[in-house]
C-alpha positions in Angstrom: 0.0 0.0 0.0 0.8 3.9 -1.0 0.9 6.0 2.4 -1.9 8.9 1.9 0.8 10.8 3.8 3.1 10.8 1.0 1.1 13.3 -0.4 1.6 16.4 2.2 4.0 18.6 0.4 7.6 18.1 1.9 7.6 14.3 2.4 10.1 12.3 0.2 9.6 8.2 -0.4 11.8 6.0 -0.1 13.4 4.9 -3.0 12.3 1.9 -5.1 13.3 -1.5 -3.9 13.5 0.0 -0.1 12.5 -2.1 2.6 10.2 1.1 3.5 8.8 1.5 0.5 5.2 3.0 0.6 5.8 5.4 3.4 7.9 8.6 3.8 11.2 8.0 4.2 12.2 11.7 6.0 10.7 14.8 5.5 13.5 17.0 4.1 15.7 16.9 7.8 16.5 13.5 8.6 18.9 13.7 11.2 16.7 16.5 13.1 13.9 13.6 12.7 16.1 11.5 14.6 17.3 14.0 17.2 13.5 15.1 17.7 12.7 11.3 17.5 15.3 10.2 20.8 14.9 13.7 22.7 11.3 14.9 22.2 8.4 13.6 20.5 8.1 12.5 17.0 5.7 10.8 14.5 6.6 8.0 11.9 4.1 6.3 9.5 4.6 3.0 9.7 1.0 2.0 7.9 3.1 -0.5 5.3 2.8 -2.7 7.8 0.1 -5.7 7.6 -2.1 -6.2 10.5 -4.8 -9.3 11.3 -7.3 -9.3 13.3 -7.6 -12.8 15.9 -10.9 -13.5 17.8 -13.2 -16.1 19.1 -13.8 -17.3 22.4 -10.7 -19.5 22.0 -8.1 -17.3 20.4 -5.4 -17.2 23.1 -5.2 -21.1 23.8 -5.0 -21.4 19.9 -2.7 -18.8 19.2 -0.5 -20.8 22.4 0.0 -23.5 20.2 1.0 -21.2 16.9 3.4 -18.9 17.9 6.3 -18.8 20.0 5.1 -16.9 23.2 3.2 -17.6 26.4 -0.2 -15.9 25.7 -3.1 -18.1 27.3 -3.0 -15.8 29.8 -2.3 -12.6 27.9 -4.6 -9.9 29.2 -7.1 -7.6 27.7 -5.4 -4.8 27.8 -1.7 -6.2 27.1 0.5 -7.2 24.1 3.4 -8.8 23.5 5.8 -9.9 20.5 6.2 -13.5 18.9 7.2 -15.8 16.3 6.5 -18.1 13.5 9.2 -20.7 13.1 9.4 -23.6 11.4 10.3 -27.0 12.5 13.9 -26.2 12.8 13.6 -23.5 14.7 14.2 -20.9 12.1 12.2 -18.0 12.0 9.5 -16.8 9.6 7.4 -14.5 11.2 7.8 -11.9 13.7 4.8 -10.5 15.4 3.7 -7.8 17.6 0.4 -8.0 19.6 -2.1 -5.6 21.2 -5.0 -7.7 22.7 -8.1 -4.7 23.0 -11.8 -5.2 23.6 -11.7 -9.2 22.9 -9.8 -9.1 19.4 -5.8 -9.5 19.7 -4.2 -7.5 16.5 -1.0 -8.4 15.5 1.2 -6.7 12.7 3.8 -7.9 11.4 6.3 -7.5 8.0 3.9 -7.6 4.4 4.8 -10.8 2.6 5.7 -12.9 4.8 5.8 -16.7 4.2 5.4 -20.0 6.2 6.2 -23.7 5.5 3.0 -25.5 5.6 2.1 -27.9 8.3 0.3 -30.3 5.6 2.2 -33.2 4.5 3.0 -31.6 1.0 4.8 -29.2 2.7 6.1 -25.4 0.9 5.6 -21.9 1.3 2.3 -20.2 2.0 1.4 -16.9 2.9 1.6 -16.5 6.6 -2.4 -15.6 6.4 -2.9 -18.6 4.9 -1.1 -20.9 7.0 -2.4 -19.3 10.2 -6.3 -20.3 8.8 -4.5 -23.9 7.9 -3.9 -24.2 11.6 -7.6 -23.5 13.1 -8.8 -27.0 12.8 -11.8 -26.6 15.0 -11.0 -24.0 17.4 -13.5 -21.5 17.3 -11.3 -18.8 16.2 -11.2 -16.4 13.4 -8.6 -14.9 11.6 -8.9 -12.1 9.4 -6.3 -10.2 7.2 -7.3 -6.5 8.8 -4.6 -4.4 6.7 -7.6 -2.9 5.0 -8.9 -1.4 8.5 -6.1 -0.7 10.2 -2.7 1.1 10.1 0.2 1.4 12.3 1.7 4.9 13.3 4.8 4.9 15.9 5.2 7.8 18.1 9.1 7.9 19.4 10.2 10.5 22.5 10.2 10.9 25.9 7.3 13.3 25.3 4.9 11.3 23.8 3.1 11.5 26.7 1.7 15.1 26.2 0.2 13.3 22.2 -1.6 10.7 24.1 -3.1 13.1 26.1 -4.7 14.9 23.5 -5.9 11.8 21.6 -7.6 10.9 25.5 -5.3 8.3 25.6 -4.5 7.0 29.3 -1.9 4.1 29.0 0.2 2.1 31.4 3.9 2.8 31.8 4.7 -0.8 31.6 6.0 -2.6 28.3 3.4 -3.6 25.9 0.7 -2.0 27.9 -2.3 -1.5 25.5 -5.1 0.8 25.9 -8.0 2.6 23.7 -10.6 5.6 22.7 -12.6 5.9 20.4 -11.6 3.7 17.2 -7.7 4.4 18.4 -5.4 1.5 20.4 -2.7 2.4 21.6 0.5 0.1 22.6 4.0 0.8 24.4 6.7 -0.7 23.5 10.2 -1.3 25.6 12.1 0.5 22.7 14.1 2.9 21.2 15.7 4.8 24.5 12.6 5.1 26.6 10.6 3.8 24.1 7.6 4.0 22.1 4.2 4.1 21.7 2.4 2.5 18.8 -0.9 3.7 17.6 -3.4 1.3 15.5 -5.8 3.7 14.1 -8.5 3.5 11.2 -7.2 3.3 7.7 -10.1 5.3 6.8 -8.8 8.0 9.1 -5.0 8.2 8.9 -4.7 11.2 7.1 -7.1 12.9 9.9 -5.1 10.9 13.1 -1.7 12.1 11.8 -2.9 15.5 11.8 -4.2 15.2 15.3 -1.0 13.8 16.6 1.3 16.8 14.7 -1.4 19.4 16.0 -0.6 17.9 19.6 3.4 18.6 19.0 4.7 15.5 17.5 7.4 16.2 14.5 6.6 14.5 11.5 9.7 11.8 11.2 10.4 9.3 8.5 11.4 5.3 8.6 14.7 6.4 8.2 15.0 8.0 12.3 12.7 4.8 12.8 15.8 2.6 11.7 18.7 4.4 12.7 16.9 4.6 16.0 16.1 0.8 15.8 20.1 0.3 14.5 20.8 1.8 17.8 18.9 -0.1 19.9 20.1 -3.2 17.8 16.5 -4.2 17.4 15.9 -6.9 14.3 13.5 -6.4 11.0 12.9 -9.7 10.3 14.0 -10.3 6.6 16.4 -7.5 6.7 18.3 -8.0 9.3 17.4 -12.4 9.2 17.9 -14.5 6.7 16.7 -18.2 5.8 18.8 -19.7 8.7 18.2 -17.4 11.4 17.2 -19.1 15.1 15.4 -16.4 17.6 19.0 -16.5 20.0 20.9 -15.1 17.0 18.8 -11.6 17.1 17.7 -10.8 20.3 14.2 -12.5 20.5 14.8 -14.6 22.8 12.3 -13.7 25.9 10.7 -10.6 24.5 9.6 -12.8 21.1 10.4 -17.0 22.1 9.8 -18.1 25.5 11.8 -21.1 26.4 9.8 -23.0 28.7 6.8 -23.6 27.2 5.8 -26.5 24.8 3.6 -27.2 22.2 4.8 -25.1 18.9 7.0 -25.6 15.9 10.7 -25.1 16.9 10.1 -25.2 20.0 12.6 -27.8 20.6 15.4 -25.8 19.0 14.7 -23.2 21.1 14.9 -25.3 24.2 18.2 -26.7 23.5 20.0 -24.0 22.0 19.3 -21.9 25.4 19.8 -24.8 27.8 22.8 -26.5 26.1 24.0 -24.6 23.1 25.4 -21.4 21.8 24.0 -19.7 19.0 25.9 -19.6 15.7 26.1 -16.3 15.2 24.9 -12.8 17.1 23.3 -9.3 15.8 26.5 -6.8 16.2 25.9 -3.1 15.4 28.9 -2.0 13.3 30.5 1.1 12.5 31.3 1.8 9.3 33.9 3.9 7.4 32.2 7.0 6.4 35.0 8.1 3.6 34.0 6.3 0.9 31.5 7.1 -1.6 30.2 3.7 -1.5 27.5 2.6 1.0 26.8 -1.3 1.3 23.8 -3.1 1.1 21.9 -5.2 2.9 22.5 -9.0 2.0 26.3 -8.1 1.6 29.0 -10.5 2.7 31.3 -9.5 6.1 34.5 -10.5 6.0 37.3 -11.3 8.9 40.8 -11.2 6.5 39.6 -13.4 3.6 37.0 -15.6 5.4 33.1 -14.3 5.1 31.6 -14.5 8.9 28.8 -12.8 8.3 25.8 -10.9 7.1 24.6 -7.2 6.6 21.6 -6.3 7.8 20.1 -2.6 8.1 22.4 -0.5 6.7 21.9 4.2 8.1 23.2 7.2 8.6 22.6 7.8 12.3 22.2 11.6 13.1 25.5 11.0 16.2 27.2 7.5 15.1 27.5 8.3 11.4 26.9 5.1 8.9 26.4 2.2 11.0 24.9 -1.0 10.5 23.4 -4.3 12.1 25.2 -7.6 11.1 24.9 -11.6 11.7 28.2 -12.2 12.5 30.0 -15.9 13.7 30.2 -16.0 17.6 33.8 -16.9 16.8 34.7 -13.2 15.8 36.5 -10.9 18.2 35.0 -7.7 19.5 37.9 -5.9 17.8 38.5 -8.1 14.7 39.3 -5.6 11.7 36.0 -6.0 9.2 35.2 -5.3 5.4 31.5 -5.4 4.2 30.1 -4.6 0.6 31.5 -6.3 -2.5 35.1 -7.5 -2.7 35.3 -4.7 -5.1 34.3 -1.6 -3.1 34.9 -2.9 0.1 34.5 -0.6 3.5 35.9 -1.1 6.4 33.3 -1.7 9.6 34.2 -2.1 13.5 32.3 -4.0 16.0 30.6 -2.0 18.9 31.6 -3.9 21.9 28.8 -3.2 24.1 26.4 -5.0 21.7 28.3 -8.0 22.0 26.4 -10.3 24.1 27.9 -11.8 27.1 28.3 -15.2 27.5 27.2 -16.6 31.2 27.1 -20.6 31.5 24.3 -21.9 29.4 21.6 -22.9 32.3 21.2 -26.3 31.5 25.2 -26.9 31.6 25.0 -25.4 35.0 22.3 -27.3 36.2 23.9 -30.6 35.5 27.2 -29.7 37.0 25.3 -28.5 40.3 23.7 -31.9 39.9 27.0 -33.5 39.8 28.2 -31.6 42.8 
């Protein structure tokens, strides 16, 4: 879908190809968008986003056994994130929830594809898999892109937005609370976080104008991802590929919970955080600025001439400069010299140290040595 807000006068699309295509990518200052974004208040259209719609008396205990997170006891009034994975524990989907008024919303990435539980196997659309898996729960689930649209509003000061849409919402993460035709959900990120709104299609146009009238700075996806960079939050199928497991980027917890049974890849996830290590972990790298030539996503990173990794998000941030997210080997050092982009035009990248993961004993190793005194 083609963003209606694309049409006010000083907003510039992304280009073509762009993982944001369909929404503004900055409006004319994007590193003010970003400072405004982390210090203040700030609005970003995020509406390319597909949303579906979950109900029936049964939907939690179904969606338990779908997705990767504890939500049979999800309340009304909470949300959460979540995956689709398939049966080896790579992922497929990632979700975020807002359960309002009976009906739990997720949105999630357009396009997205599962592996089909049927015995033929293959790709479906995630839609279409998710109806697949009903059986005879008495559930529904609807593709609600049509009806709904996702704006983000980033800043300490999104408070004072809220207020004027007669918002009242919890301080905790993933808190979720309504008026009118509006739901509104917080999220635990960038710096003190965000607040998601899911408003009528119908009325986006109208609802952005409210939320600028009420002080928030119109902001494009690019301070969404050099914000998101930061934080070294994933986008699934930018920053994942094929053979990514939840450990690798982050979603471990806040997206896979560990203990529970009962859904595809579950068992990879089990053993991987009670007896493994994961292959490879989401670094954010910093990249030479002095060339002319900015790598992509999908390109190759390279330790001296071995490739131990993959590029993911690629931005200008308004203080770090160009930096990016990677999958890189667990074997690489913190301070391993890097080269991304094509063996051609390669640029040098650093790893930030503090987004290196730390590596405590894996609890089921420790459990068994306790065990064995």
């Amino acid at each position: 879908m083609t963003s209606p807000i694309l049409e006010t006068h000083d907003a510039i699309p992304a280009p073509e190809g762009h993982p944001e295509e369909g929404v503004p990518w900055h409006f004319g200052d994007p590193f003010t968008e970003q400072r405004v974004a982390a210090r203040s208040v700030a609005i970003v259209d995020r509406s390319h986003r597909a949303v579906y719609a979950v109900e029936g008396s049964e939907r939690l205990s179904w969606l338990h056994l779908v997705i990767s997170q504890h939500v049979t006891e999800l309340a009304d009034g909470a949300g959460t994130e979540a995956l689709v994975l398939d049966s080896q524990g790579h992922i497929e989907a990632h979700l975020v929830l807002a359960h309002h008024d009976g009906v739990v919303w997720m949105d999630t990435e357009q396009g997205n594809l599962a592996t089909s539980a049927l015995p033929k196997g293959g790709q479906q659309p995630l839609l279409q898999y998710l109806d697949a898996m009903r059986f005879w729960s008495d559930v529904t689930v609807r593709d609600a892109t049509g009806e709904r649209a996702v704006l983000s509003l980033l800043g300490p000061e999104a408070g004072s937005v809220l207020s004027a849409l007669g918002i009242e919402l919890g301080a905790e993460p993933y808190a979720v609370a309504g008026a009118g035709d509006v739901i509104a959900r917080r999220m635990p990120w960038p710096h003190s976080g965000r607040v998601d709104l899911l408003v009528p299609r119908s009325e986006l146009t109208a609802l952005w104008r409210r939320c600028t009238d009420a002080g928030a700075r119109p902001a494009g996806s690019w301070a969404f991802d050099a914000l998101r960079v930061e934080s070294v939050r994933p986008r699934h199928g930018v920053d994942t590929d094929e053979r990514a497991i939840p450990h690798e980027v982050n979603w471990i917890g806040s997206a896979a919970h560990v203990a529970k049974g009962c859904y595809r890849g579950q068992e990879t996830v089990a053993k991987v955080f009670n007896v493994g290590r994961p292959p490879r972990n989401l670094l954010l790298l910093h990249l030479d600025g002095s060339p002319e030539i900015t790598p992509e996503t999908g390109d190759p990173i390279r330790s001296g001439e071995r490739t131990v990794g993959r590029l993911g998000t690629v931005v200008q941030h308004y203080e770090l400069g160009p930096v990016a997210l990677g999958l890189v080997k667990r074997s690489v050092r913190s301070d391993a010299e890097l080269l991304v982009g094509s063996e051609e035009n390669p640029v040098q990248a650093s790893i930030d140290p503090d987004s290196v993961p730390g590596e405590g004993p894996a609890p089921g190793r420790e459990a068994v040595s306790k065990l064995k005194g």
